[in-house]
C-alpha positions in Angstrom: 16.6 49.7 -90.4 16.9 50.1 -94.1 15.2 53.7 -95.9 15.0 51.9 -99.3 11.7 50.9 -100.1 9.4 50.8 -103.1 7.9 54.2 -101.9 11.2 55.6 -101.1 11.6 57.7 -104.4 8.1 59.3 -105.4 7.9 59.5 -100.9 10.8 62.1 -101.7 9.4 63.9 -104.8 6.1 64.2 -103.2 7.7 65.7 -99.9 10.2 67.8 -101.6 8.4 71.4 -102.5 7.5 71.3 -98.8 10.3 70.2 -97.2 13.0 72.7 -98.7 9.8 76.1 -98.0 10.1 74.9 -94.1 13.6 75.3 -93.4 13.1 74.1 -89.8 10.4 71.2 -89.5 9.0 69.7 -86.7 9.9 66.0 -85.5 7.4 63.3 -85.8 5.6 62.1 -82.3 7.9 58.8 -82.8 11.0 60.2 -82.6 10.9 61.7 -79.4 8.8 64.9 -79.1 6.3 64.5 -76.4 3.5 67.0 -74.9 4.4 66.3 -71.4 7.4 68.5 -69.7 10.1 66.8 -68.8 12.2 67.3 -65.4 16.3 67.9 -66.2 16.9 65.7 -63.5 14.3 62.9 -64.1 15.9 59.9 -65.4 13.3 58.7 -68.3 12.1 55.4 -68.2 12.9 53.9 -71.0 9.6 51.8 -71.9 7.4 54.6 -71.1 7.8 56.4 -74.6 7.4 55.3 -78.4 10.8 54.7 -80.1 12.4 54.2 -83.7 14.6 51.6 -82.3 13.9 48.4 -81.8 13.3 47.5 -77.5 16.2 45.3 -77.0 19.1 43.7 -79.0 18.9 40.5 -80.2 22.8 40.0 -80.6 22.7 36.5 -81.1 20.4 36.3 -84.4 22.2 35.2 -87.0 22.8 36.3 -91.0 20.8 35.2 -93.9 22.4 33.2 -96.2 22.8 35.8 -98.7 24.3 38.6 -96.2 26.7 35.4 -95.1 27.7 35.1 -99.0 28.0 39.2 -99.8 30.1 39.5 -96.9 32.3 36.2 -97.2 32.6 37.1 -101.0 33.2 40.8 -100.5 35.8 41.3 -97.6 39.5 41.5 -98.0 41.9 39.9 -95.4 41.8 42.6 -92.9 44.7 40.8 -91.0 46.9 42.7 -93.8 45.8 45.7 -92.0 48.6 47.2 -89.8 47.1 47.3 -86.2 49.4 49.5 -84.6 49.1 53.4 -83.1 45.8 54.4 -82.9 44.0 51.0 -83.1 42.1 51.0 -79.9 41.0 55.1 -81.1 40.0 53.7 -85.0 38.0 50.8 -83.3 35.7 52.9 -81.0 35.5 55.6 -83.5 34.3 53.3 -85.6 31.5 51.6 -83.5 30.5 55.1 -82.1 30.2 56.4 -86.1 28.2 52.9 -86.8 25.9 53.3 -84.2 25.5 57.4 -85.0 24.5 56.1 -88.6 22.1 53.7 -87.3 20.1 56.5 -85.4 20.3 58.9 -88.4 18.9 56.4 -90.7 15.7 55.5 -88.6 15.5 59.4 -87.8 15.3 59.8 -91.0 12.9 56.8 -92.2 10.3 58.1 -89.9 10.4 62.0 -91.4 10.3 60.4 -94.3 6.9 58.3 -93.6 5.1 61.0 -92.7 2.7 63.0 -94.9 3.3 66.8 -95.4 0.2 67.2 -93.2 2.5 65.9 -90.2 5.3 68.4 -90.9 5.2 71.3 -88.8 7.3 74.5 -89.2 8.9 75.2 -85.6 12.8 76.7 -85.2 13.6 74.9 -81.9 12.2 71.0 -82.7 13.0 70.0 -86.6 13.6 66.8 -86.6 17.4 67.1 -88.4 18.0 68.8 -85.2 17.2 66.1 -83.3 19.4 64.4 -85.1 22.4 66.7 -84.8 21.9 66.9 -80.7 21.9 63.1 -80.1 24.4 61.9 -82.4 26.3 64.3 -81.0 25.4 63.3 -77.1 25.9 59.4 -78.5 29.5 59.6 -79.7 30.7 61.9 -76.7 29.5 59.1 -74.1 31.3 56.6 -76.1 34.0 58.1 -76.3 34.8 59.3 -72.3 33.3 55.7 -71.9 36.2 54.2 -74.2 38.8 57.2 -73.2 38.1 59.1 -69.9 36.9 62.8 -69.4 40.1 63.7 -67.9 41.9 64.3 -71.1 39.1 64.1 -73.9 38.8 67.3 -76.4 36.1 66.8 -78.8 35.5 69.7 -81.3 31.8 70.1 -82.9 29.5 72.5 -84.7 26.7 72.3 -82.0 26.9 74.4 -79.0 25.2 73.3 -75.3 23.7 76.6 -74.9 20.6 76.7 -77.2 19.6 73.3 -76.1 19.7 74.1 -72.4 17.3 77.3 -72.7 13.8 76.9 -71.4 11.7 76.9 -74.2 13.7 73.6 -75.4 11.7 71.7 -72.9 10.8 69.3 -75.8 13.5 69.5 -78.2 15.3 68.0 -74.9 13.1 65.5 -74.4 13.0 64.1 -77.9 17.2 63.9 -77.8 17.5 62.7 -74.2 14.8 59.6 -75.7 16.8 59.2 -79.5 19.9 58.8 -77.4 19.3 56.3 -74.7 17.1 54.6 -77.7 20.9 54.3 -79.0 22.9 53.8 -76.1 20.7 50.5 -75.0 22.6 48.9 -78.4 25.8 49.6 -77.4 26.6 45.8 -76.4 25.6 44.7 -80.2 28.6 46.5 -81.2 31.1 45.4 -77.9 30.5 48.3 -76.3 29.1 49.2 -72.9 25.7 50.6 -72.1 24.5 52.7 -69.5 23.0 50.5 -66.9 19.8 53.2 -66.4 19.2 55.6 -69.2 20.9 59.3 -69.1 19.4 62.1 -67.5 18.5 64.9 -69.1 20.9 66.7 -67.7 23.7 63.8 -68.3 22.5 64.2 -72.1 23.6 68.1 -71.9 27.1 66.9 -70.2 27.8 64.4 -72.8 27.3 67.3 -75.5 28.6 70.0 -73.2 31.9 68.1 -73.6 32.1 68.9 -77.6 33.4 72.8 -76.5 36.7 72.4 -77.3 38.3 74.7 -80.2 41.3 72.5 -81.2 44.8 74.0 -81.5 48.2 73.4 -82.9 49.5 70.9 -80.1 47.7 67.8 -78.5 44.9 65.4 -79.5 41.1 66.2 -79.9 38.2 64.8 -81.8 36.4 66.8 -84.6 33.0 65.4 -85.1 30.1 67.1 -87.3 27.1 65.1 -86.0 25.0 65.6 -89.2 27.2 67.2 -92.4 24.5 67.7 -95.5 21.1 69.1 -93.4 19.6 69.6 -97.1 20.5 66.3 -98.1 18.8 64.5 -94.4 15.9 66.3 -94.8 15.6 65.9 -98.7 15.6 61.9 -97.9 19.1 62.2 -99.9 23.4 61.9 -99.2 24.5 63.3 -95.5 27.5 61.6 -93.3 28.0 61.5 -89.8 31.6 62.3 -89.4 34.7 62.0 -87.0 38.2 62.5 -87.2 41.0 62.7 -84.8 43.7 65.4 -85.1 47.2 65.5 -83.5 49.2 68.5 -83.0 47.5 70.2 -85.9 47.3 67.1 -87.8 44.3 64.9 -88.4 45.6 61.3 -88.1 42.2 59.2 -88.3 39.3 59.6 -90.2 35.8 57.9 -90.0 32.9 58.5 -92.6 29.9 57.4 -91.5 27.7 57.2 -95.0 24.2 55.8 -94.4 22.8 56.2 -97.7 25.6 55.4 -100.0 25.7 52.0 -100.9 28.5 49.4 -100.6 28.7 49.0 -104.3 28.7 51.9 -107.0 26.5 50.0 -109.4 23.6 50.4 -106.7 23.7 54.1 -107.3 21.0 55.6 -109.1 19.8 59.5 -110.0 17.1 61.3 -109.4 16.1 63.0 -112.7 14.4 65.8 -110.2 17.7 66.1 -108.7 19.9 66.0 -112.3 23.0 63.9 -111.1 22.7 64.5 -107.6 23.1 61.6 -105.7 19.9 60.3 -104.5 17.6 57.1 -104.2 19.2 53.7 -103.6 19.0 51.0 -106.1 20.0 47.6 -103.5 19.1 44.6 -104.8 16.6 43.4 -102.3 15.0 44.6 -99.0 17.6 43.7 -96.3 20.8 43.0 -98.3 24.0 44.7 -96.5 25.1 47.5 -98.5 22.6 50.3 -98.4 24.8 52.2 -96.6 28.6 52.2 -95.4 32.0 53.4 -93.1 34.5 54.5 -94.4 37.9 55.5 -92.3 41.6 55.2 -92.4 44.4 55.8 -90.1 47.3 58.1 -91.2 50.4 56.7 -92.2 49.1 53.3 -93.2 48.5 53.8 -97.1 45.2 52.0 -96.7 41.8 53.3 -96.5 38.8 50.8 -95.8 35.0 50.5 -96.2 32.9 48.3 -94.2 29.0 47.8 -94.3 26.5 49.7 -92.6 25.9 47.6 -89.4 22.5 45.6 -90.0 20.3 45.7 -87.3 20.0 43.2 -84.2 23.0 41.7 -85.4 26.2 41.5 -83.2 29.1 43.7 -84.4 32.3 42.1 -84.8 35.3 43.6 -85.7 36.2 44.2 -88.3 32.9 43.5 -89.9 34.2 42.2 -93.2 35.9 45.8 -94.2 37.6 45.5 -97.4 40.3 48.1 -99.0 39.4 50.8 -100.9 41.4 53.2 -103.8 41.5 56.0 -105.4 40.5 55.4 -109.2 42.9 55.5 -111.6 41.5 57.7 -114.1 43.6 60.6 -115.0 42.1 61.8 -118.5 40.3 64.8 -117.6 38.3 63.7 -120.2 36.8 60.2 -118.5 37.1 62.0 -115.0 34.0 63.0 -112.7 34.4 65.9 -110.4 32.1 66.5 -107.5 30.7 69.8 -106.2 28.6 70.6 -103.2 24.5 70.7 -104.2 23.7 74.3 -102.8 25.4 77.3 -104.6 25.1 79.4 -101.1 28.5 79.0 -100.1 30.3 77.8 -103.2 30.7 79.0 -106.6 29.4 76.5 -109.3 29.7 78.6 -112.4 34.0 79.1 -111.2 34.2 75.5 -110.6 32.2 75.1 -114.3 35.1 77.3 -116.1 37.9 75.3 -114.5 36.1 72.0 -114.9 35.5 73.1 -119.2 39.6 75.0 -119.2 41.1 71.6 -117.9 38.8 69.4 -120.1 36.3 67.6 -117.9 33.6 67.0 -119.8 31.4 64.5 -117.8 28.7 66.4 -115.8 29.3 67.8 -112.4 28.0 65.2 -109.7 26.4 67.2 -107.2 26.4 65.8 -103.9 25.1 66.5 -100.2 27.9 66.7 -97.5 31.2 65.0 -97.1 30.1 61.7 -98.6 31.9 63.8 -101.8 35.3 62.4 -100.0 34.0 59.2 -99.9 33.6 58.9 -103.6 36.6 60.3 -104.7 38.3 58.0 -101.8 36.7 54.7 -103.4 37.2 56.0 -107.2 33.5 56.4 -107.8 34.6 60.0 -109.0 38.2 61.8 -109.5 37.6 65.1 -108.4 35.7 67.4 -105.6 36.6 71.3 -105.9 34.7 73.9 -103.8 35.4 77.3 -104.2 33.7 79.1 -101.0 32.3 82.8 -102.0 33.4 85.5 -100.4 32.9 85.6 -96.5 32.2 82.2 -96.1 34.9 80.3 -93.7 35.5 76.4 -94.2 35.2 74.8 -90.9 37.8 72.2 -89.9 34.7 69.4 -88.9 33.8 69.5 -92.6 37.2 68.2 -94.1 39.2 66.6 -91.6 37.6 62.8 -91.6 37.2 63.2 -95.4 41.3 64.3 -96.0 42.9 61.8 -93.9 40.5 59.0 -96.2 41.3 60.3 -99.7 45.2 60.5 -98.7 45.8 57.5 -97.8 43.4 55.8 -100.2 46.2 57.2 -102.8 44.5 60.7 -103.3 45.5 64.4 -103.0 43.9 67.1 -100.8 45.3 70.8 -100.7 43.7 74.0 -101.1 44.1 76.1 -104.4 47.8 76.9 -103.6 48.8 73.3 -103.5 49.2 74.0 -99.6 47.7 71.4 -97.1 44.9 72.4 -95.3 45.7 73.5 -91.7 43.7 71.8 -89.1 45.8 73.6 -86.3 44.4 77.1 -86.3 41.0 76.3 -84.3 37.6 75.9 -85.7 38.4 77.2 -88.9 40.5 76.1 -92.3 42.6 79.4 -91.8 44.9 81.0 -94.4 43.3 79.1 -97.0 44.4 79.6 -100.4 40.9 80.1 -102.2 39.5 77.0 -102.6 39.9 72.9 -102.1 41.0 70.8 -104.2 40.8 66.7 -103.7 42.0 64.4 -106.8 42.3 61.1 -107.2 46.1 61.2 -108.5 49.3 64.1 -108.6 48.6 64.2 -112.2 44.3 65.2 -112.3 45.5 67.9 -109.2 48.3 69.4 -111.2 45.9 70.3 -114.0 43.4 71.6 -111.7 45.7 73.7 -110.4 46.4 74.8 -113.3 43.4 75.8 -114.7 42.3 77.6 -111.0 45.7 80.1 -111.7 44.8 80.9 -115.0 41.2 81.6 -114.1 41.4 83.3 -111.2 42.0 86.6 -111.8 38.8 86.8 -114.6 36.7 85.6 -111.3 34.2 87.0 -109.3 35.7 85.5 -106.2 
């Protein structure tokens, strides 16, 4: 289900004051909160309760004629694509991130349809943590489906605990619904469904199961369920995202991007927002490309971007992915550098004086969540700095998917030391050198690096 719509726009305008004065907002009756308690151990039924997906799966319905044209037209030969270690681990993480987008975006839609007379202020049932909960609940049942318990480690920002407390009798509901809403279309993307819907008490296992806190040896999975909460609620740029790190290094990365269009000439700016990413500019209602995957696998020198899975369709893999670079730009002068929207835990007016010392003159493009990777990974921008203030601790499920992309799309990623960023130390991007720094080319990053020395020590930081 698309969100673009002829609304879509003056819908977010008109919901904005309110949405950013209630920092915690109630979901809508459709996506799952219901007034009736619901037993842990009570297996829902799944026809029993108003959903934002669609009752079954049509996997056999076949493409327009123009999706069948933008996707013979766009795709690259995947068979180019080197197929070898971690294959089977890029395919399912792909799939699981495909259908995590798909349950963001309807989540989404339906906040977004309602008036502000529907949008309640309550700490324990927003809707974005709806959101967070099942995602995270989706991709940890697909992957012990795809990969066994027995030796799955999945790292992720939200904890069991607060969903499992007693007043959370209907923040539990409205994720144990949202998820089995999901899980019934795991065959359209080759994967297996449950054959009765998850307990309540299955949901809390499958997210129990995200408790790990990495390390410097062995594999786990770092997953942020929902990166840019701002930018969900706002109706603008968040990314579902997954990565997989081994012994300290993260060796896959999957971007799930569900409002950033396939093609940069779709993008379009909210004057409200000044060049913040924000409403989508597709050509028509139902055209692939309103939102997009992007992932790469370390070591292969290729990063790829695939269209946001179109609903009631049946997945195949790779479904038409084409290669994606890093631009070529390395002027400062006719470069673009991205910083995060909110100035809470990064410094806008440092980035400012590096961006003026080094000579970017374009005007920073400010942008919710990790989907700042993904344009500097597909050369739709040439720079991302963030420059955390002081007390503030980079957490690894906000960089890892996004690093492994821009590397081996062509780009650079270190911190302000020209160090790489350590994945291996836990939860946290430990001894890090100031800041981050992601270019496009060696050349951009050396400058940057430049102009963060000599401005440092005149800093605030």
């Amino acid at each position: 289900m698309s969100i673009s719509c002829p609304s879509f726009a003056s819908q977010i305008l008109r919901s904005h004051a309110s949405l950013i004065a209630r920092k915690n907002i109630h979901a809508p009756q459709d996506v799952g909160i219901f007034p009736s308690p619901f037993h842990a151990n009570l297996r829902p039924t799944l026809s029993n309760y108003p959903s934002v997906f669609p009752s079954s799966c049509n996997c056999n319905q076949t493409f327009s004629s123009t999706t069948e044209d933008y996707y013979r037209n766009s795709a690259l030969e995947f068979d180019d694509m080197d197929l070898g270690k971690y294959s089977k681990e890029l395919e399912v993480a792909v799939k699981a991130v495909q259908m995590a987008s798909l349950l963001c975006q309807r989540v989404q839609e339906s906040l977004l349809s309602r008036s502000n007379d529907h949008v309640q202020s309550k700490d324990d049932n927003s809707p974005v943590t709806v959101a967070d909960w099942s995602v995270q609940a989706t991709v940890s049942w697909v992957l012990t489906e795809a990969f066994g318990s027995k030796n799955l480690s999945i790292v992720a920002e939200e904890d069991v605990q607060a969903l499992s407390k007693a007043d959370t009798v209907g923040l539990l509901e409205a994720v144990v619904k949202t998820v089995n809403d999901c899980l019934a279309e795991a065959p359209c993307f080759g994967l297996s469904a449950p054959s009765t819907g998850l307990s309540a008490s299955e949901v809390l296992e499958a997210i129990s199961r995200c408790n790990s806190t990495g390390g410097p040896s062995g594999r786990f999975w770092v997953l942020d369920p929902v990166d840019g909460t701002l930018g969900f609620v706002r109706g603008d740029q968040y990314a579902i995202a997954l990565a997989l790190v081994e012994n300290g290094e993260p060796v896959l990365g999957v971007l799930g991007c569900p409002n950033y269009p396939m093609e940069k000439e779709w993008l379009s700016y909210s004057n409200g927002y000044r060049r913040m990413l924000s409403k989508l500019a597709s050509p028509a209602s139902g055209f692939p490309g309103k939102g997009c995957i992007i992932y790469a696998r370390k070591g292969s020198g290729k990063a790829w971007m695939q269209p946001l899975h179109q609903k009631d369709k049946k997945f195949i893999w790779p479904n038409s992915a084409r290669e994606i670079r890093v631009s070529t730009i390395d002027n400062p002068a006719l470069a673009t550098f991205c910083e995060p929207v909110e100035k809470a835990n990064s410094s806008h007016s440092f980035t400012a004086g590096v961006a003026h010392s080094v000579g970017l003159r374009n005007q920073p493009l400010r942008v919710y969540s990790m989907v700042k990777y993904a344009a500097i990974a597909r050369g739709d921008a040439e720079v991302f700095m963030k420059f955390a203030r002081a007390g503030y601790k980079e957490k690894i499920w906000d960089h890892a998917a996004g690093v492994v992309i821009i590397q081996e799309a062509g780009g650079v990623v270190t911190d302000a030391g020209g160090h790489p960023l350590c994945f291996s130390r836990g939860m946290y991007l430990e001894n890090l050198d100031r800041g981050i720094i992601a270019c496009s080319g060696a050349s951009l990053h050396e400058k940057i690096l430049g102009a963060v020395d000599a401005s440092w020590n005149s800093s605030s930081l």
